[in-house]
C-alpha positions as a Markdown table, in Angstrom:
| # | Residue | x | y | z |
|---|---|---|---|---|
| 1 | Unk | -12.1 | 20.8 | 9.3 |
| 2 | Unk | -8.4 | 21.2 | 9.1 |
| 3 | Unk | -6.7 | 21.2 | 5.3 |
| 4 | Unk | -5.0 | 18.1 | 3.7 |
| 5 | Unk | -2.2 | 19.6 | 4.1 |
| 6 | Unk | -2.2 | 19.4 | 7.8 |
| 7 | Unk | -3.2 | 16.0 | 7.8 |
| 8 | Unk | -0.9 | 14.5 | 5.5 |
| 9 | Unk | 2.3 | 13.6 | 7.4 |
| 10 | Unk | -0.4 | 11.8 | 9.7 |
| 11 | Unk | -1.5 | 9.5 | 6.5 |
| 12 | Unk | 1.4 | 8.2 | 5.8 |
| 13 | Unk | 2.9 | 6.6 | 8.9 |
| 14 | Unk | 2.7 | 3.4 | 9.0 |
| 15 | Unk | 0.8 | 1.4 | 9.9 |
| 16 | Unk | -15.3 | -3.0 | 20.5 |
| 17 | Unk | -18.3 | -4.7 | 20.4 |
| 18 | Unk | -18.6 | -7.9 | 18.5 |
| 19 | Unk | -21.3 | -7.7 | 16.0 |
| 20 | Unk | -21.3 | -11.0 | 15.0 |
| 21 | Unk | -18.5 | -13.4 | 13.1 |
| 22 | Unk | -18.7 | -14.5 | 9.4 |
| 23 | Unk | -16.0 | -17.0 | 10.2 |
| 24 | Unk | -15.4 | -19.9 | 8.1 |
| 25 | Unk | -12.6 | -22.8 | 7.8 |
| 26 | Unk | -12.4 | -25.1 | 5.5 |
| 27 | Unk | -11.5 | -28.0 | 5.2 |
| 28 | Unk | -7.4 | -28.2 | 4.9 |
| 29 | Unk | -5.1 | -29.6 | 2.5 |
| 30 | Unk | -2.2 | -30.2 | 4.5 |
| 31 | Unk | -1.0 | -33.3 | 6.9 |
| 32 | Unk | -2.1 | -31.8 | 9.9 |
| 33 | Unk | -5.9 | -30.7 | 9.3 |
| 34 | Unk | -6.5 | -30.6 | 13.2 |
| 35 | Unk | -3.7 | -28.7 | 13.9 |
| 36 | Unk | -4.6 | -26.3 | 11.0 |
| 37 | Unk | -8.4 | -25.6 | 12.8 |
| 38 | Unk | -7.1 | -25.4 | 16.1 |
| 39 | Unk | -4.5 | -22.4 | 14.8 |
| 40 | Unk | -7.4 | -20.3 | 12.6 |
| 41 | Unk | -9.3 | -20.4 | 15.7 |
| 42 | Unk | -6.8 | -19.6 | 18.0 |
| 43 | Unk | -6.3 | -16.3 | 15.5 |
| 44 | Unk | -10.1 | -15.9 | 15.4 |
| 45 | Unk | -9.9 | -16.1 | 19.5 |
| 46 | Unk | -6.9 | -13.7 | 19.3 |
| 47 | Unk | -8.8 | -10.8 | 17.5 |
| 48 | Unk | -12.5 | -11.6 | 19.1 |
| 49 | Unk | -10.2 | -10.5 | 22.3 |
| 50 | Unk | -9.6 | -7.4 | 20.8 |
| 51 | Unk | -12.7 | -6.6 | 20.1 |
| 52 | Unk | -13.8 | -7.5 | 23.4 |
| 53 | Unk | -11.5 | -5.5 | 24.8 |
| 54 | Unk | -12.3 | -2.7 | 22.6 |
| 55 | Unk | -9.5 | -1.9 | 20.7 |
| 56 | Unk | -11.2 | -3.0 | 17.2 |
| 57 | Unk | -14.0 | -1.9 | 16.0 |
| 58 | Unk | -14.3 | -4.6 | 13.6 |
| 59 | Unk | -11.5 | -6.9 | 11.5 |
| 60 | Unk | -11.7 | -9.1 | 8.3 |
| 61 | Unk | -9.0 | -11.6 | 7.1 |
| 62 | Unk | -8.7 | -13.8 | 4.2 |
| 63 | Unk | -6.1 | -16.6 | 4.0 |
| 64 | Unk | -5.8 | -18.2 | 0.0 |
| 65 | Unk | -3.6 | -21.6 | 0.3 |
| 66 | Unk | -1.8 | -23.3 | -2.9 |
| 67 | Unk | -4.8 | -21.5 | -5.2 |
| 68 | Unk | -7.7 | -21.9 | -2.5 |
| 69 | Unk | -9.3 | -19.7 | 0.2 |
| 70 | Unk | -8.9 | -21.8 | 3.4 |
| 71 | Unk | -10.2 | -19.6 | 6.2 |
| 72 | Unk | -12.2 | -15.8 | 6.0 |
| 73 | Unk | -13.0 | -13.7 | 9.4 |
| 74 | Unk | -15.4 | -11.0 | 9.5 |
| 75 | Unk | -15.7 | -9.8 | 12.5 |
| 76 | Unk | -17.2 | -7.4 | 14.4 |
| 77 | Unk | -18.5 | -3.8 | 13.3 |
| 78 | Unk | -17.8 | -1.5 | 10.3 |
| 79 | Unk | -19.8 | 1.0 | 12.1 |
| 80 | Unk | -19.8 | 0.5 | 15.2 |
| 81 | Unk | -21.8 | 3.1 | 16.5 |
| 82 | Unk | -24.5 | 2.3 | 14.2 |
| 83 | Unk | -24.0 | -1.4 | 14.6 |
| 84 | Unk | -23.2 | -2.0 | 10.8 |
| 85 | Unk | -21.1 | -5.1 | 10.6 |
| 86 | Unk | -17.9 | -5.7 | 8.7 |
| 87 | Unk | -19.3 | -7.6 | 5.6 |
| 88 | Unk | -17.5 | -9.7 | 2.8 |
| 89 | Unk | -18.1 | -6.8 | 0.8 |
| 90 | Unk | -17.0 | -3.7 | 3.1 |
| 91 | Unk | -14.9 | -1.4 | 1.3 |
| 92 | Unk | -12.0 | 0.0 | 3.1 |
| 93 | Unk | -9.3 | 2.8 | 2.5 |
| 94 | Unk | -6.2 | 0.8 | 1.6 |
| 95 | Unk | -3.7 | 3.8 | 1.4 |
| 96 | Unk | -0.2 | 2.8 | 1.1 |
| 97 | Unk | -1.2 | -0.9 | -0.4 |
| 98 | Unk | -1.8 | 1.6 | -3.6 |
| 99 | Unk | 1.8 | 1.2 | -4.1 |
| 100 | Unk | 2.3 | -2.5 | -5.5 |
| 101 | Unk | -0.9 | -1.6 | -7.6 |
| 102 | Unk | 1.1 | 1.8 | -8.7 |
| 103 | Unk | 4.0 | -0.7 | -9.4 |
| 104 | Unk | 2.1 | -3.5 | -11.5 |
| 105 | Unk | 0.3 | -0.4 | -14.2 |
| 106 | Unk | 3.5 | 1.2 | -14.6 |
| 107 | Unk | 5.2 | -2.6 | -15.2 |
| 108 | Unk | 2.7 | -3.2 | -18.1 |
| 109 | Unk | 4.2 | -0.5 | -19.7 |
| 110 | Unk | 7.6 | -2.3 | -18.7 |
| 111 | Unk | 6.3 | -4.9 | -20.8 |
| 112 | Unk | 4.7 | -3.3 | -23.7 |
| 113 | Unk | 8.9 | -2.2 | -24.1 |
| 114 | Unk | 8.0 | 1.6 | -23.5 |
| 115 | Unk | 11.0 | 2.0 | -20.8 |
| 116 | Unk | 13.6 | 0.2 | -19.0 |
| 117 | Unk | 13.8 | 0.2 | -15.0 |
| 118 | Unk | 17.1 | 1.8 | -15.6 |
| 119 | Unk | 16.3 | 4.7 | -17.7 |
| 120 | Unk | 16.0 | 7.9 | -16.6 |
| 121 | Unk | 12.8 | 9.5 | -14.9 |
| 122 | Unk | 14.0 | 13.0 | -17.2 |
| 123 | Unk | 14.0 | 10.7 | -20.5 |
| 124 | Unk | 10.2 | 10.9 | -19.8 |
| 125 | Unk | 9.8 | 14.1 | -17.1 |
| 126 | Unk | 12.6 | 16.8 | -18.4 |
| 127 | Unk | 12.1 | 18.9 | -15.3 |
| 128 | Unk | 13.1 | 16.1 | -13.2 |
| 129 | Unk | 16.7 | 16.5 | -14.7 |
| 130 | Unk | 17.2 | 20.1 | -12.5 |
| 131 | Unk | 16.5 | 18.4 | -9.3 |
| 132 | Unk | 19.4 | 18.9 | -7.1 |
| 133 | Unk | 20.4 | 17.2 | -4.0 |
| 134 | Unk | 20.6 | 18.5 | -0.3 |
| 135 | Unk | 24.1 | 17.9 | 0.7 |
| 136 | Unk | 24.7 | 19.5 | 4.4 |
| 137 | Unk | 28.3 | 21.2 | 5.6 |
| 138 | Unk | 30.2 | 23.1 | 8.5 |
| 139 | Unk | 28.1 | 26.3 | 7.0 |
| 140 | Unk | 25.1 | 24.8 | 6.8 |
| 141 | Unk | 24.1 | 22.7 | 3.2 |
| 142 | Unk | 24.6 | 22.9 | -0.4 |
| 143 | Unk | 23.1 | 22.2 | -3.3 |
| 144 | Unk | 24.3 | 20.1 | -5.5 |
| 145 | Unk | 23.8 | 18.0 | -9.0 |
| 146 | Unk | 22.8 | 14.4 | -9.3 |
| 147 | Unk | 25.8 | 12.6 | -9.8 |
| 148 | Unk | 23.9 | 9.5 | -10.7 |
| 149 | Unk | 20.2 | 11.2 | -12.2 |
| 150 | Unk | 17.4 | 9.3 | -10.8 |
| 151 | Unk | 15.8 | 6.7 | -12.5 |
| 152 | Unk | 12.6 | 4.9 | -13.0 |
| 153 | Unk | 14.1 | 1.9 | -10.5 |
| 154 | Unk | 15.1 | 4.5 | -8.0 |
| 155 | Unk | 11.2 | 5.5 | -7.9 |
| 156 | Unk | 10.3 | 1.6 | -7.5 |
| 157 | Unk | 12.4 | 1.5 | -4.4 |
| 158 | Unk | 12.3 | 4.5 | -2.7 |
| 159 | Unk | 15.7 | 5.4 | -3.1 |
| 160 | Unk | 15.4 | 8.2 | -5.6 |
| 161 | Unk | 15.9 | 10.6 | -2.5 |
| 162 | Unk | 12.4 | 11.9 | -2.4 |
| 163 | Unk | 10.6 | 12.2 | 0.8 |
| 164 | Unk | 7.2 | 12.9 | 2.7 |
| 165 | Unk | 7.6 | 15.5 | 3.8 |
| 166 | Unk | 7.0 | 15.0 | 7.6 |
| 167 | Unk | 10.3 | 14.6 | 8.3 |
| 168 | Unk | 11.5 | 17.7 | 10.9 |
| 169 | Unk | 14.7 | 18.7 | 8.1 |
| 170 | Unk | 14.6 | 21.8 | 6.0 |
| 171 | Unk | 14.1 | 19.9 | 3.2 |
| 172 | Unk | 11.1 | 18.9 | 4.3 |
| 173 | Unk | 9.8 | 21.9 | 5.8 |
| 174 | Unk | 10.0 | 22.8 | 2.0 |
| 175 | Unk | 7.5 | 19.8 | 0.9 |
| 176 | Unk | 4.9 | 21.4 | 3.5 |
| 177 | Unk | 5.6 | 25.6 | 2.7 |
| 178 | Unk | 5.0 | 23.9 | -0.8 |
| 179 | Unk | 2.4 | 22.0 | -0.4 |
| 180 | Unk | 3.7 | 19.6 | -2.8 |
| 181 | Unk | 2.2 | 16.7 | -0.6 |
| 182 | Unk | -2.1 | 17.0 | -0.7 |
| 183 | Unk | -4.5 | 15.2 | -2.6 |
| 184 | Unk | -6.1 | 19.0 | -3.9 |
| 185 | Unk | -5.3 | 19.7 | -7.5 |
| 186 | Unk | -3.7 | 17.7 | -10.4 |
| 187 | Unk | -1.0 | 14.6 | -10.3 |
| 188 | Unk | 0.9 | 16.8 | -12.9 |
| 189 | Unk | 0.6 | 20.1 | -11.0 |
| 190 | Unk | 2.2 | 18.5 | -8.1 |
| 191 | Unk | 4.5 | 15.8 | -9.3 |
| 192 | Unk | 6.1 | 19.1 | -11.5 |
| 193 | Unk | 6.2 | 21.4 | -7.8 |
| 194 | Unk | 8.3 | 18.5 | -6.6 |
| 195 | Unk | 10.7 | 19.0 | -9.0 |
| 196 | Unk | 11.8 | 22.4 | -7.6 |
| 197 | Unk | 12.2 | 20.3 | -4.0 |
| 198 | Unk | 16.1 | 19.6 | -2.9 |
| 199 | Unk | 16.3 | 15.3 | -3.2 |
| 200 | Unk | 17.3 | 14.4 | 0.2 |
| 201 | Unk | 20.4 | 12.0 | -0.6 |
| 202 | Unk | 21.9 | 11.6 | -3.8 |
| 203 | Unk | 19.4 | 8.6 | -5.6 |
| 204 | Unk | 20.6 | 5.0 | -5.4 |
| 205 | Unk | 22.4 | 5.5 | -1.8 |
| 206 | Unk | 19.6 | 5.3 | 0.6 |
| 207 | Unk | 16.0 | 4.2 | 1.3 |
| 208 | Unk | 13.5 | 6.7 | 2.3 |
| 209 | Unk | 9.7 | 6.4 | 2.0 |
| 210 | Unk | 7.8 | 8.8 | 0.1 |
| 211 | Unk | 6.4 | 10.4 | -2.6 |
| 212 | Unk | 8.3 | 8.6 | -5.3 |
| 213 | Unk | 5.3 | 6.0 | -6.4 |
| 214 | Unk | 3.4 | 9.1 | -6.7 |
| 215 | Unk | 5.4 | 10.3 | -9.7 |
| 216 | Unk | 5.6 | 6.6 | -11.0 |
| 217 | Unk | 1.7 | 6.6 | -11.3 |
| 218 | Unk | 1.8 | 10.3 | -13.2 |
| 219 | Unk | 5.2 | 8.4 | -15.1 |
| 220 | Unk | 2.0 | 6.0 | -16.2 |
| 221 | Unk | -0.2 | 9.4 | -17.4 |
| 222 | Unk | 3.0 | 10.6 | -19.5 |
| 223 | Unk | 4.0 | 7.2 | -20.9 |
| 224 | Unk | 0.5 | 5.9 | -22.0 |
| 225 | Unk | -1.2 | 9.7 | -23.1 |
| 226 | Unk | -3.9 | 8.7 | -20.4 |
| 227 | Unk | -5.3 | 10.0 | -17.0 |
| 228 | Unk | -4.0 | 7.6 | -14.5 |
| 229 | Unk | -7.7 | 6.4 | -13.3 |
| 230 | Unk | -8.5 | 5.2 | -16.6 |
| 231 | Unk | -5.6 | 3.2 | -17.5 |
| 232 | Unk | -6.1 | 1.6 | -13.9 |
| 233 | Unk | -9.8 | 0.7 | -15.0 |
| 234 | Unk | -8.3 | -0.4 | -18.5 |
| 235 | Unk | -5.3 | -2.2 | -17.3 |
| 236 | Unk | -5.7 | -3.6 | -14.0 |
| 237 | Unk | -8.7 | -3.2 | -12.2 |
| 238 | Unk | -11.0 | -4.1 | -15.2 |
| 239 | Unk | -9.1 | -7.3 | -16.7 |
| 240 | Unk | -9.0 | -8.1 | -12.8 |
| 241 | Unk | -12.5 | -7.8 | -12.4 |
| 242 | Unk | -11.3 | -5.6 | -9.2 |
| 243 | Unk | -15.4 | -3.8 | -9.7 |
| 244 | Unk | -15.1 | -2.2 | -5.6 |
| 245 | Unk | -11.6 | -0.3 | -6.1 |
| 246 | Unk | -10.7 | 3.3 | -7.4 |
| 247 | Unk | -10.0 | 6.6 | -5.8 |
| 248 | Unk | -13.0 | 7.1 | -4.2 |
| 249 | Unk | -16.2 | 5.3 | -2.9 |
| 250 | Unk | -19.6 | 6.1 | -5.4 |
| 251 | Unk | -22.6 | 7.3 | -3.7 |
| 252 | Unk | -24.0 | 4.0 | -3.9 |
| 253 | Unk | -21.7 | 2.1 | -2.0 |
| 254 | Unk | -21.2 | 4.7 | 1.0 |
| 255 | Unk | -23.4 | 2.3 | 3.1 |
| 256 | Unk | -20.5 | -0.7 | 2.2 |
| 257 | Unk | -17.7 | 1.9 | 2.8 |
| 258 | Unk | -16.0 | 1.2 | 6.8 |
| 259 | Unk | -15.2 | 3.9 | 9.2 |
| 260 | Unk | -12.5 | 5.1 | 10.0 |
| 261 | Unk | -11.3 | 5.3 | 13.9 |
| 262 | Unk | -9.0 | 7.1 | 15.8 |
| 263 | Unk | -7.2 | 5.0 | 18.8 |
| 264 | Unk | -6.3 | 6.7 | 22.1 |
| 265 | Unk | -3.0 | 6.2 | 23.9 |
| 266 | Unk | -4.6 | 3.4 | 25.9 |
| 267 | Unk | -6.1 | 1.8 | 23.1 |
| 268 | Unk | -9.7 | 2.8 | 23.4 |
| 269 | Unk | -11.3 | 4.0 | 19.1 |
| 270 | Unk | -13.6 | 6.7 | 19.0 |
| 271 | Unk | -14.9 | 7.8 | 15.3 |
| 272 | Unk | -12.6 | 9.7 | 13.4 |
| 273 | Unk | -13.8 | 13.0 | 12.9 |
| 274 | Unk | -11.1 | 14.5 | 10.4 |
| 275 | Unk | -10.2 | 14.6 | 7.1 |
| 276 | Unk | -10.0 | 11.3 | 6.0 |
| 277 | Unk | -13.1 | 10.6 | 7.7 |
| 278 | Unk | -14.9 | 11.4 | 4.6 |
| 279 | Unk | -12.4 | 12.8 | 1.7 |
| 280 | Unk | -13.2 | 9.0 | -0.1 |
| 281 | Unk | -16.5 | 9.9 | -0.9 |
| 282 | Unk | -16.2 | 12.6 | -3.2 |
| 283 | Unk | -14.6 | 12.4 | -6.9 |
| 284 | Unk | -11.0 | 13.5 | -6.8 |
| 285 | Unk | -8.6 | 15.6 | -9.3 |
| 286 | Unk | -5.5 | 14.0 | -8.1 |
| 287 | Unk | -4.8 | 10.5 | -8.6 |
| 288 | Unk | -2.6 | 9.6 | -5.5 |
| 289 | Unk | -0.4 | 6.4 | -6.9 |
| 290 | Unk | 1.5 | 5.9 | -3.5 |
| 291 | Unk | -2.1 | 6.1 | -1.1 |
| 292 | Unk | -5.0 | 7.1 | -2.9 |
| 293 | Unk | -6.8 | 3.6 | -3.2 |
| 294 | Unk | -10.0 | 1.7 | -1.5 |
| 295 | Unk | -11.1 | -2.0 | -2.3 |
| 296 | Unk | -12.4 | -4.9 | -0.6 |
| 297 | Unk | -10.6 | -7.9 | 0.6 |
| 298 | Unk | -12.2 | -9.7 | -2.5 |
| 299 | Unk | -10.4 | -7.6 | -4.9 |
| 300 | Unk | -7.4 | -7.3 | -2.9 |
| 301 | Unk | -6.8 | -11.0 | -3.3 |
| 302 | Unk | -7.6 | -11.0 | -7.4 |
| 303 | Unk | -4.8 | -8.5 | -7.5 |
| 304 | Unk | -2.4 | -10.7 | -4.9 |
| 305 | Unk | -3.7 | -14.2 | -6.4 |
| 306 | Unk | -2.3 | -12.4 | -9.7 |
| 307 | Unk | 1.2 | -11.8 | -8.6 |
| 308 | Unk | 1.4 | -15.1 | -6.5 |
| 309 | Unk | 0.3 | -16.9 | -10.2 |
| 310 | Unk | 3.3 | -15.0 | -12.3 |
| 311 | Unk | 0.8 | -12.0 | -13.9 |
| 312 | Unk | -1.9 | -14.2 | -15.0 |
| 313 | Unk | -5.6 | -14.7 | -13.2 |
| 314 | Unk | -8.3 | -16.3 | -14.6 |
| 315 | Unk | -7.4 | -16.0 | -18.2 |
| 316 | Unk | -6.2 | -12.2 | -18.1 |
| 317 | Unk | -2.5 | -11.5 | -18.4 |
| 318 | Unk | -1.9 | -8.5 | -16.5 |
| 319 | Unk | 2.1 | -9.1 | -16.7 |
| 320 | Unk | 4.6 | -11.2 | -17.9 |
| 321 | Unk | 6.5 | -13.9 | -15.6 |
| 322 | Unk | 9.5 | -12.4 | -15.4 |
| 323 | Unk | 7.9 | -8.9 | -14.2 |
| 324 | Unk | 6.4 | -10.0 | -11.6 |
| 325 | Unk | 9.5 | -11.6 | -10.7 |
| 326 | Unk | 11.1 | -8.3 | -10.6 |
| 327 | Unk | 8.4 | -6.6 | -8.4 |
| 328 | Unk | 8.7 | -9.6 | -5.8 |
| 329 | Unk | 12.5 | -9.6 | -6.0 |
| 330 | Unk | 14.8 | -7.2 | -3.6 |
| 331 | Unk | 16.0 | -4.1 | -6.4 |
| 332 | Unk | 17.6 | -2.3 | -4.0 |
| 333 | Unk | 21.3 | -0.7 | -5.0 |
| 334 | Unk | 24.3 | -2.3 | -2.7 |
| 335 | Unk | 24.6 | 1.0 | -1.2 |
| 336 | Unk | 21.0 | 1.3 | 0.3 |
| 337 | Unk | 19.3 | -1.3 | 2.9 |
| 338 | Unk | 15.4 | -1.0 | 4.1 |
| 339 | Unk | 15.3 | -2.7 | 7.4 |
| 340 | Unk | 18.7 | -2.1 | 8.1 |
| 341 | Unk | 18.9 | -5.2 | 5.6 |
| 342 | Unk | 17.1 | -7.7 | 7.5 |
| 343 | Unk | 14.5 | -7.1 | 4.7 |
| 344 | Unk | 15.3 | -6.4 | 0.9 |
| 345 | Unk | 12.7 | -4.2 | -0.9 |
| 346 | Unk | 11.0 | -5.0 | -4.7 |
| 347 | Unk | 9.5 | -2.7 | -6.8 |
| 348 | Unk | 6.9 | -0.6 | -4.1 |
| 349 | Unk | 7.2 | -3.5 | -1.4 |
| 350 | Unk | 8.8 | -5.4 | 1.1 |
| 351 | Unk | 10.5 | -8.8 | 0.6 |
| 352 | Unk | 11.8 | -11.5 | 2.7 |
| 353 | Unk | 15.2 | -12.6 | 1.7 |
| 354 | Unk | 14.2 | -16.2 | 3.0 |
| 355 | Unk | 11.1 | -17.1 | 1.5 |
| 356 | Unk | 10.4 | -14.3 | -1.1 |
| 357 | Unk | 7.4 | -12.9 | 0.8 |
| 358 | Unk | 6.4 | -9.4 | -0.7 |
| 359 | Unk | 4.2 | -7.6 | 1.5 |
| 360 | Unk | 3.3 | -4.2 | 2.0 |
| 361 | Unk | 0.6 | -1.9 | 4.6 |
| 362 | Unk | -1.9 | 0.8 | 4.3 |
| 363 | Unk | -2.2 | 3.5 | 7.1 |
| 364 | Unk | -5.6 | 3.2 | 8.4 |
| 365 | Unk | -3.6 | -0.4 | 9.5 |
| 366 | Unk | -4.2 | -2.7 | 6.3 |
| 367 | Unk | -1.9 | -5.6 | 5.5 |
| 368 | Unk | -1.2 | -7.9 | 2.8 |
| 369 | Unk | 1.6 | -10.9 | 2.5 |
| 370 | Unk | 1.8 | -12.9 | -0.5 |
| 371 | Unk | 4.7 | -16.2 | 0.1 |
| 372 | Unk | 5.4 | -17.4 | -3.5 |
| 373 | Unk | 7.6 | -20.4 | -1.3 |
| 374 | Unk | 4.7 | -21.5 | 0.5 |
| 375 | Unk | 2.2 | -20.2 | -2.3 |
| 376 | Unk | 0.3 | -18.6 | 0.8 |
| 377 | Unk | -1.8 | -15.4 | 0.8 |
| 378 | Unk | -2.7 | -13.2 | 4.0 |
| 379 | Unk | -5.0 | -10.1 | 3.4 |
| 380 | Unk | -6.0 | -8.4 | 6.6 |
| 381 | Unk | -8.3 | -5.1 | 7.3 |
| 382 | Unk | -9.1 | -2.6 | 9.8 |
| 383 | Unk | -9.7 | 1.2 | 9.8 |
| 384 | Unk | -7.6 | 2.8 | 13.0 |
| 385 | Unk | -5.0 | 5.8 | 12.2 |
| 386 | Unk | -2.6 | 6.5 | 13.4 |
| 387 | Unk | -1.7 | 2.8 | 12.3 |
| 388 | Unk | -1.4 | -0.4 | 14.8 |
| 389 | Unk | -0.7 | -3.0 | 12.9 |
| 390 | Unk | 0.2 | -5.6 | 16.1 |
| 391 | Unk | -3.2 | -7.0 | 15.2 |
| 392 | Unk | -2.6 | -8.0 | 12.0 |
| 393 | Unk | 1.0 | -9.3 | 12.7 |
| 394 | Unk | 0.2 | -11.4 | 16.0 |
| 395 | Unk | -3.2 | -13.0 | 13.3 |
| 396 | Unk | -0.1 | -13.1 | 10.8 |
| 397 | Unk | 2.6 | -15.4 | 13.1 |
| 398 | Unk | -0.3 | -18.1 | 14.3 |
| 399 | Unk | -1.0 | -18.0 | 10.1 |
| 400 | Unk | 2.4 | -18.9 | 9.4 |
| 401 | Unk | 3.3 | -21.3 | 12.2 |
| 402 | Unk | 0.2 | -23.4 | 10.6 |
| 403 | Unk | 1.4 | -22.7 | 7.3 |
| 404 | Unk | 4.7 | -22.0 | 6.3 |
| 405 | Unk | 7.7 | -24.6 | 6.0 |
């Protein structure tokens, strides 16, 4: 088995035999109720092609409309070589859709009054005050002092200059020498190592994906005095009733827990057989904020239904209006774009300038959309790396052509 370290620039990028189909409409609340069946199963038609085809293994969807699930999918296998089907209760590695949930525990502490978005990430990390920017010249790069230190936003929005390290730049060949990216060791251990990494742009002036949620989850451990897992079970996950998500899958649930697949250039899975093939099944030391997550679909949509319902579910407050409205709301400075600003960017997700969508993707090609405009909610889940997520977006645009205003 090759190290984490090898495999971890493969993570992050983002994003079959039918086995059976636990498909179910209901019965619509809109003007057009025929139309509405006639478009879920033209997206159930869509993926059973897929499947067919044998480019999916399996897929599940779940589609919540103005408070009320109105369609759910399972189809196909979760194993497919052992014929295991996807179930309403398969657990799958969400990776990068860790973020928003990074986001939300960190906001609590927003709203407790223990920090503004603008402060400094040194008023809370010293070390982070010596990090020094890569600036590059005629005789090759400086290195120089933050003009503008980073700040809690700039970790929100991936704009505090930190990286992956996966890029092909020196200053990412530093991140891998370093090792400052794997899941082995402690949150604190790493996030600190960072520290003594070049920033890549001077923070607030440009967009770059990477580890930056990661310190905002061990920002959570220095803020609140506790390990990251447990404020998660205390904060989020336990008022949420979210009882199938964490860093890793128990024992007991390894027979709900999907595998992971690997698709070929034409298409065709066969069974992942690296890393991440198993490293969720096992207790882990560090608690990865920006990918480190599995759920279900079920406790996916508590924590979307949440947000879409201003930081309240089911008589736990997990946030206060206004917050969420700050995590759903473009926070990007006027000098940095995401999308070459066809898209404005929250607090750890995407948003649509037109309807306020905030969305966000895991890299084993799990998606999420939650339309406040249209109070809509699309979960979608599969288990293929290197991430396709054309599956989930061509479900996604029959969803919204039934759906959205």
């Amino acid at each position: 088995m090759k190290s984490f370290k090898a495999y971890f620039p493969f993570l992050f990028l983002l994003v079959l035999i039918v086995a059976g189909c636990n498909s179910t409409p209901k019965e619509q609340k809109t003007n057009s109720g025929a139309v509405a069946t006639d478009s879920l199963t033209a997206a159930e038609n869509l993926i059973q092609q897929y499947i067919d085809k044998g480019e999916l293994a399996g897929f599940s969807a779940l589609i919540i409309k103005d408070g009320e699930e109105v369609f759910r999918m399972n189809k196909g296998y979760a194993d497919r070589e052992n014929e295991k089907p996807i179930e309403t209760n398969t657990i799958y590695r969400i990776f990068s859709m860790s973020k928003p949930v990074t986001a939300v525990a960190l906001m609590t502490l927003y709203d407790e009054g223990k920090f503004d978005l603008d402060d400094k990430v040194s008023d809370y990390i010293p070390k982070y005050a010596d990090c020094k920017v890569y600036i590059p010249n005629e005789n090759g790069f400086s290195l120089e002092l933050q003009e503008n230190e980073m700040t809690i936003r700039h970790l929100l929005t991936h704009t505090s200059g930190i990286s992956y390290g996966w890029n092909p730049s020196y200053v990412d060949s530093l991140y891998r020498v370093n090792d400052v990216s794997g899941w082995d060791g402690k949150l604190e251990d790493k996030m600190l190592a960072l520290v003594d990494m070049p920033l890549n742009f001077q923070p607030g002036t440009q967009w770059m994906y990477g580890l930056s949620i990661d310190v905002a989850g061990y920002l959570v451990e220095v803020i609140s005095g506790k390990p990251y897992d447990e404020y998660l079970k205390e904060n989020v996950f336990g008022p949420l009733k979210m009882d199938d998500t964490g860093f890793y899958v128990p024992e007991e649930k390894h027979d709900r827990f999907c595998r992971l697949y690997n698709q070929g250039e034409d298409k065709m899975l066969a069974p992942a057989q690296d890393l991440f093939a198993d490293v969720f099944k096992q207790p882990v030391t560090l608690f990865s904020g920006g990918g480190g997550l599995v759920s279900t679909i079920d406790d996916y949509a508590r924590f979307c239904k949440m947000l879409l319902n201003k930081g309240e579910l089911d008589g736990a407050r997990i946030l206060e209006p206004q917050t969420v409205e700050l995590i759903m709301s473009n926070q990007l400075p006027e000098s940095a774009t995401y999308e070459n600003g066809r898209m404005g960017y929250g607090l750890a997700g995407a948003v649509d300038f037109e309807t306020g969508e905030y969305s966000w993707a895991g890299a084993a090609s799990t998606n999420f959309w939650v339309n406040p405009t249209d109070q809509l909610i699309i979960i979608t889940a599969t288990q293929i790396m290197p991430s396709n997520f054309e599956y989930a977006n061509e479900f996604k645009s029959i969803i919204d052509n039934t759906y959205t205003k």
